[in-house]
PyMOL CGO cylinders between C-alpha atoms (Angstrom):
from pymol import cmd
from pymol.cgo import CYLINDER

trace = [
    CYLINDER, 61.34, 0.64, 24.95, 61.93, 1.27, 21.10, 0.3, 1, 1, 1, 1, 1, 1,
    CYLINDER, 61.93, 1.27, 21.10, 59.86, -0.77, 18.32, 0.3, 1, 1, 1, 1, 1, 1,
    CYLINDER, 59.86, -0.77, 18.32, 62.71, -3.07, 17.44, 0.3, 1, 1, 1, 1, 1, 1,
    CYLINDER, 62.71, -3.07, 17.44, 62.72, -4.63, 21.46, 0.3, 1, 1, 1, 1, 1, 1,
    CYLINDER, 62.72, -4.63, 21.46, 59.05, -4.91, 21.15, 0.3, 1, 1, 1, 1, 1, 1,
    CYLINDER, 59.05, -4.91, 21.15, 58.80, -6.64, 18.35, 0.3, 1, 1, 1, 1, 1, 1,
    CYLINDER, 58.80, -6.64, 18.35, 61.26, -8.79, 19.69, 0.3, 1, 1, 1, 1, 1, 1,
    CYLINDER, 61.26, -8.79, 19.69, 58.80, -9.58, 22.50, 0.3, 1, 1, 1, 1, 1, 1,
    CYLINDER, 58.80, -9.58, 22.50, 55.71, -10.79, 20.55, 0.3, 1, 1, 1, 1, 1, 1,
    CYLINDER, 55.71, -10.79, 20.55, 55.30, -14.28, 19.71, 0.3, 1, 1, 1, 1, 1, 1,
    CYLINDER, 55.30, -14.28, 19.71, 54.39, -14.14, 15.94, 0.3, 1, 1, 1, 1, 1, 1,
    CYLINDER, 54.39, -14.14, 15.94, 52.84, -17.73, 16.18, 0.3, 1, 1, 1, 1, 1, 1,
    CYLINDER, 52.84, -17.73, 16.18, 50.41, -16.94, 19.08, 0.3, 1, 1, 1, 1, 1, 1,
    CYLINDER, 50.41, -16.94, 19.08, 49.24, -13.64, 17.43, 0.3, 1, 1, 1, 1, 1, 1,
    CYLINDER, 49.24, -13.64, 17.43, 48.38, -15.60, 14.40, 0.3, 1, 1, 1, 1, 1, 1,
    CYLINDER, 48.38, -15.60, 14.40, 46.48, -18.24, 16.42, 0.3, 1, 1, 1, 1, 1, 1,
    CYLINDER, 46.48, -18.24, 16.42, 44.90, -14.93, 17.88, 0.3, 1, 1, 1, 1, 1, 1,
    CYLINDER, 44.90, -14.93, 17.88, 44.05, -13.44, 14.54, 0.3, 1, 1, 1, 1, 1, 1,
    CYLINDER, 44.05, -13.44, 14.54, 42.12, -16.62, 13.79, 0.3, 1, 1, 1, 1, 1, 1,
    CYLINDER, 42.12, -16.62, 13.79, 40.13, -16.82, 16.56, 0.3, 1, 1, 1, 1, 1, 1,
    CYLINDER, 40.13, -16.82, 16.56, 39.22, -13.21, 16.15, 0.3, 1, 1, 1, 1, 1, 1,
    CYLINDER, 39.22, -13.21, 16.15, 38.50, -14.10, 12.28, 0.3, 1, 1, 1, 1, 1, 1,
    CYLINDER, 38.50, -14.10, 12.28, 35.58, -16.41, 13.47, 0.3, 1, 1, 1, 1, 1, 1,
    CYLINDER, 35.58, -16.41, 13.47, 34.86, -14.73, 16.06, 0.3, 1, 1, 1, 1, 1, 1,
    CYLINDER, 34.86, -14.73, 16.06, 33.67, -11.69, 13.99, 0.3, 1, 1, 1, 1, 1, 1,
    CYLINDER, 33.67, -11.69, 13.99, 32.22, -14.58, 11.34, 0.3, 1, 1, 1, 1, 1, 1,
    CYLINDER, 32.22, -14.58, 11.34, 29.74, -15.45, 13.88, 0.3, 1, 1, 1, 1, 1, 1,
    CYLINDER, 29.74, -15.45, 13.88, 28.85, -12.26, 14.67, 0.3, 1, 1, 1, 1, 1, 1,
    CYLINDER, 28.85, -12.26, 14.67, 28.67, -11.31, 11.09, 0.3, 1, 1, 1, 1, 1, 1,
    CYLINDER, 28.67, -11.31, 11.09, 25.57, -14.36, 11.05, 0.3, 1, 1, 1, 1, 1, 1,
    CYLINDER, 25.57, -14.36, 11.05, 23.68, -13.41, 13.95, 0.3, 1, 1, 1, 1, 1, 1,
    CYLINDER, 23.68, -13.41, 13.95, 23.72, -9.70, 12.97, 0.3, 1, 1, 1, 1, 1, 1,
    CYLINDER, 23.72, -9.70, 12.97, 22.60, -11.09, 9.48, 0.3, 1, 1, 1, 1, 1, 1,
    CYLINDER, 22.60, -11.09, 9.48, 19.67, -13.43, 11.12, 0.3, 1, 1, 1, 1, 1, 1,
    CYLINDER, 19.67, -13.43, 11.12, 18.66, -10.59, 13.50, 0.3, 1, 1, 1, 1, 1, 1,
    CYLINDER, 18.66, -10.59, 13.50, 18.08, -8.48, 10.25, 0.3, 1, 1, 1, 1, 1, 1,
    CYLINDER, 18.08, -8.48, 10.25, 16.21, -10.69, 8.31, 0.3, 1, 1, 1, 1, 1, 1,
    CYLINDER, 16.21, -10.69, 8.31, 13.73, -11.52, 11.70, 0.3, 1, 1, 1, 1, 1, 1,
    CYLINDER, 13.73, -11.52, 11.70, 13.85, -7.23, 11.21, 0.3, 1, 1, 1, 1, 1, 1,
    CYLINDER, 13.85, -7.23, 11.21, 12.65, -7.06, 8.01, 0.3, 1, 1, 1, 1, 1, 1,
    CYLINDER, 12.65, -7.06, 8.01, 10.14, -9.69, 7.94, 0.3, 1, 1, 1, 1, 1, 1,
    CYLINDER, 10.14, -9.69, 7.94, 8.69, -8.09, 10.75, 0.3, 1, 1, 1, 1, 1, 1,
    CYLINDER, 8.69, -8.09, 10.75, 8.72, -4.66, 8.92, 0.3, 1, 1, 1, 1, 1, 1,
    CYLINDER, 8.72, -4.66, 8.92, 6.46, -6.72, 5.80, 0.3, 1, 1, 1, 1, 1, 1,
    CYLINDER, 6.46, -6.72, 5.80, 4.02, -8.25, 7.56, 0.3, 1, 1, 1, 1, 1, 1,
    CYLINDER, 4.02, -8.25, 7.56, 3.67, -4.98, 9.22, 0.3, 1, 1, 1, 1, 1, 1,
    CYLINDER, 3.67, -4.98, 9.22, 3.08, -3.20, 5.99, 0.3, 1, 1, 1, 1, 1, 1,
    CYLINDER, 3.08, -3.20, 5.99, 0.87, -5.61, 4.43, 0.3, 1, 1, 1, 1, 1, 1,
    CYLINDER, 0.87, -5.61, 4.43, -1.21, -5.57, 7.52, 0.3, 1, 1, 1, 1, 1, 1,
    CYLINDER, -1.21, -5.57, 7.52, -1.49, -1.46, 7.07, 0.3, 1, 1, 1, 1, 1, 1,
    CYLINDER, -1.49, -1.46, 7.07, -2.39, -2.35, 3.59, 0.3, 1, 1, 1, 1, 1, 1,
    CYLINDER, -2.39, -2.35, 3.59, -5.18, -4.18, 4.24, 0.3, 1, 1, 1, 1, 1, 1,
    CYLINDER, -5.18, -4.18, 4.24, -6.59, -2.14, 6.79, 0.3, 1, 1, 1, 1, 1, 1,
    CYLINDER, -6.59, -2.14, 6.79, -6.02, 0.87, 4.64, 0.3, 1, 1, 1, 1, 1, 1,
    CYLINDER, -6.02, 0.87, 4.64, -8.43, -0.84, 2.06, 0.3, 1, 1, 1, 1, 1, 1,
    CYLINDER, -8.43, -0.84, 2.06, -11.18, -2.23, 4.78, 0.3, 1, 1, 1, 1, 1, 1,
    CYLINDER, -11.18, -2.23, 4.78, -10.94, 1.74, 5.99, 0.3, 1, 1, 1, 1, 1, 1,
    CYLINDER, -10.94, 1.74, 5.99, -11.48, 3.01, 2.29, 0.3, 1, 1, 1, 1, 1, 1,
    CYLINDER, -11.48, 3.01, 2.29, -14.12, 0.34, 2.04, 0.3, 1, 1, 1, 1, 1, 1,
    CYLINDER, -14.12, 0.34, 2.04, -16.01, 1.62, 5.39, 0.3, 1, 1, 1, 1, 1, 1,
    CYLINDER, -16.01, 1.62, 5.39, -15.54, 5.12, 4.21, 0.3, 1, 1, 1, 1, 1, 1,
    CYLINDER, -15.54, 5.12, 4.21, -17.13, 4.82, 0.75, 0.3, 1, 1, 1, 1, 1, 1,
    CYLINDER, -17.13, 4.82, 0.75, -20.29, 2.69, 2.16, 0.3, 1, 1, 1, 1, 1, 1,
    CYLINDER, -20.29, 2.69, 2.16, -20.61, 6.36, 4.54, 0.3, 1, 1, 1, 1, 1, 1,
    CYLINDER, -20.61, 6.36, 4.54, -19.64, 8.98, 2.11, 0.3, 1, 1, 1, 1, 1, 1,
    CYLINDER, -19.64, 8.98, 2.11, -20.02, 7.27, -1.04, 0.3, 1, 1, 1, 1, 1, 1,
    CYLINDER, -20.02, 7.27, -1.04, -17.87, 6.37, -3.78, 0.3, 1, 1, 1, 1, 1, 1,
    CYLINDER, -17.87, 6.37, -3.78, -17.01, 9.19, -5.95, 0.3, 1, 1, 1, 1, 1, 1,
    CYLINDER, -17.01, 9.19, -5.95, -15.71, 12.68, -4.95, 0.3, 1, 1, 1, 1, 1, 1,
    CYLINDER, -15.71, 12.68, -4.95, -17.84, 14.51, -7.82, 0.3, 1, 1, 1, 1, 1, 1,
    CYLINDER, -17.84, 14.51, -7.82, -20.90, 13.30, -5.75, 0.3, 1, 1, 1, 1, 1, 1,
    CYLINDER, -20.90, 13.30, -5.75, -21.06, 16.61, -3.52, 0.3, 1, 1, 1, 1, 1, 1,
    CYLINDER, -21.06, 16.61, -3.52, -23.93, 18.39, -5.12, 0.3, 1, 1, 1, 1, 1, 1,
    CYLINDER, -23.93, 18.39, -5.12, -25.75, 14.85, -4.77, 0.3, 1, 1, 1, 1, 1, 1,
    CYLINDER, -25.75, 14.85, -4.77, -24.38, 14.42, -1.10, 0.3, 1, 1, 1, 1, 1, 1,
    CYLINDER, -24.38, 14.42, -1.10, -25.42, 18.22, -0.43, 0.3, 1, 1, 1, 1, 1, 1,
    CYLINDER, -25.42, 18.22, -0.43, -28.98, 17.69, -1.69, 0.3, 1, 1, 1, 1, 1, 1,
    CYLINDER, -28.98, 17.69, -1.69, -29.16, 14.94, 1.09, 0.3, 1, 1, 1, 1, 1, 1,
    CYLINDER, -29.16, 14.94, 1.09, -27.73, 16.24, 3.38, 0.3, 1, 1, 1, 1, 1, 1,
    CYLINDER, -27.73, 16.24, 3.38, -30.27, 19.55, 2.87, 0.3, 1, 1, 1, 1, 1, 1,
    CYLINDER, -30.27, 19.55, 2.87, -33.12, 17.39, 2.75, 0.3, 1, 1, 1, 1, 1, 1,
    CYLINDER, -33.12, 17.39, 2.75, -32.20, 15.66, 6.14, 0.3, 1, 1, 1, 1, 1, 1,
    CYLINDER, -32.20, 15.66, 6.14, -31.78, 19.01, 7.93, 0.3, 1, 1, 1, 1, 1, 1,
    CYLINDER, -31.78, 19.01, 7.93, -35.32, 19.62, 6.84, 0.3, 1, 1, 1, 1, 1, 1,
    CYLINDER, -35.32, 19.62, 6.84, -36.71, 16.85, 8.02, 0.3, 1, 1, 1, 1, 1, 1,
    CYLINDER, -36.71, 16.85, 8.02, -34.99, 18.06, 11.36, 0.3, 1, 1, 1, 1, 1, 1,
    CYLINDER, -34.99, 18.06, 11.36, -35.64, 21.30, 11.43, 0.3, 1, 1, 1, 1, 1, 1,
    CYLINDER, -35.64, 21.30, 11.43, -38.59, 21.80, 8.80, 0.3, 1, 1, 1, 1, 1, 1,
    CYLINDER, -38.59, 21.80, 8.80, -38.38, 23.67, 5.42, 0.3, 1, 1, 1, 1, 1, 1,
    CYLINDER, -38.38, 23.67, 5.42, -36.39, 27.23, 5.62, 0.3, 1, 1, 1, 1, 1, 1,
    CYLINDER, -36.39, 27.23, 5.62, -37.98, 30.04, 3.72, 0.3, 1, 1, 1, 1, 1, 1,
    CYLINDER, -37.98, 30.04, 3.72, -35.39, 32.46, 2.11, 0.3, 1, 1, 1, 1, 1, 1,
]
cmd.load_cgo(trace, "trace")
C-alpha cells in the first residue's frame, strides 16, 4: 500500500476528535503528576526541618556533655586527669 491510498483511508475528522481526547487526556495527567510532586516536596520539608531540629537538640545534648567551646581541651583534660585519679590514685612520674 503506498502513502497516497493510506491517507485516503483515514478519517481526518475522527483523528481530530482523537487528538482531543488525547490533549486532555495528557492535561490530566500533567495535574496529577503536578499534585503528586507537590505531596513530594512537602514531604521532603517537613523532613528537613525535622533533621533541623534534632540536629540542634543533638548539639544541645552534646555541649551540656562536652561543653561548649572547642578551645576548652586543656580545661576538659585537667578533668578528665583529675577523675582518673580519683579512680586510680595519684601517678608518680
Amino acid at each position: 500500500m503506498n502513502l497516497k491510498a493510506f491517507l485516503k483511508k483515514i478519517n481526518f475528522k475522527n483523528l481530530d476528535k482523537g487528538m482531543v481526547i488525547f490533549s486532555k487526556a495528557m492535561n490530566g495527567f500533567s495535574k496529577s503528576m503536578d499534585s503528586i510532586t507537590k505531596e513530594l516536596s512537602s514531604d521532603v520539608e517537613k523532613s528537613n526541618k525535622k533533621s533541623k531540629s534534632e540536629a540542634k537538640k543533638n548539639q544541645k545534648n552534646l555541649e551540656k556533655i562536652f561543653g561548649k567551646s572547642k578551645n576548652n581541651t586543656e580545661k576538659r583534660a585537667s578533668i578528665d586527669k583529675a577523675n582518673l585519679d580519683k579512680i586510680w590514685g595519684k601517678q608518680r612520674k
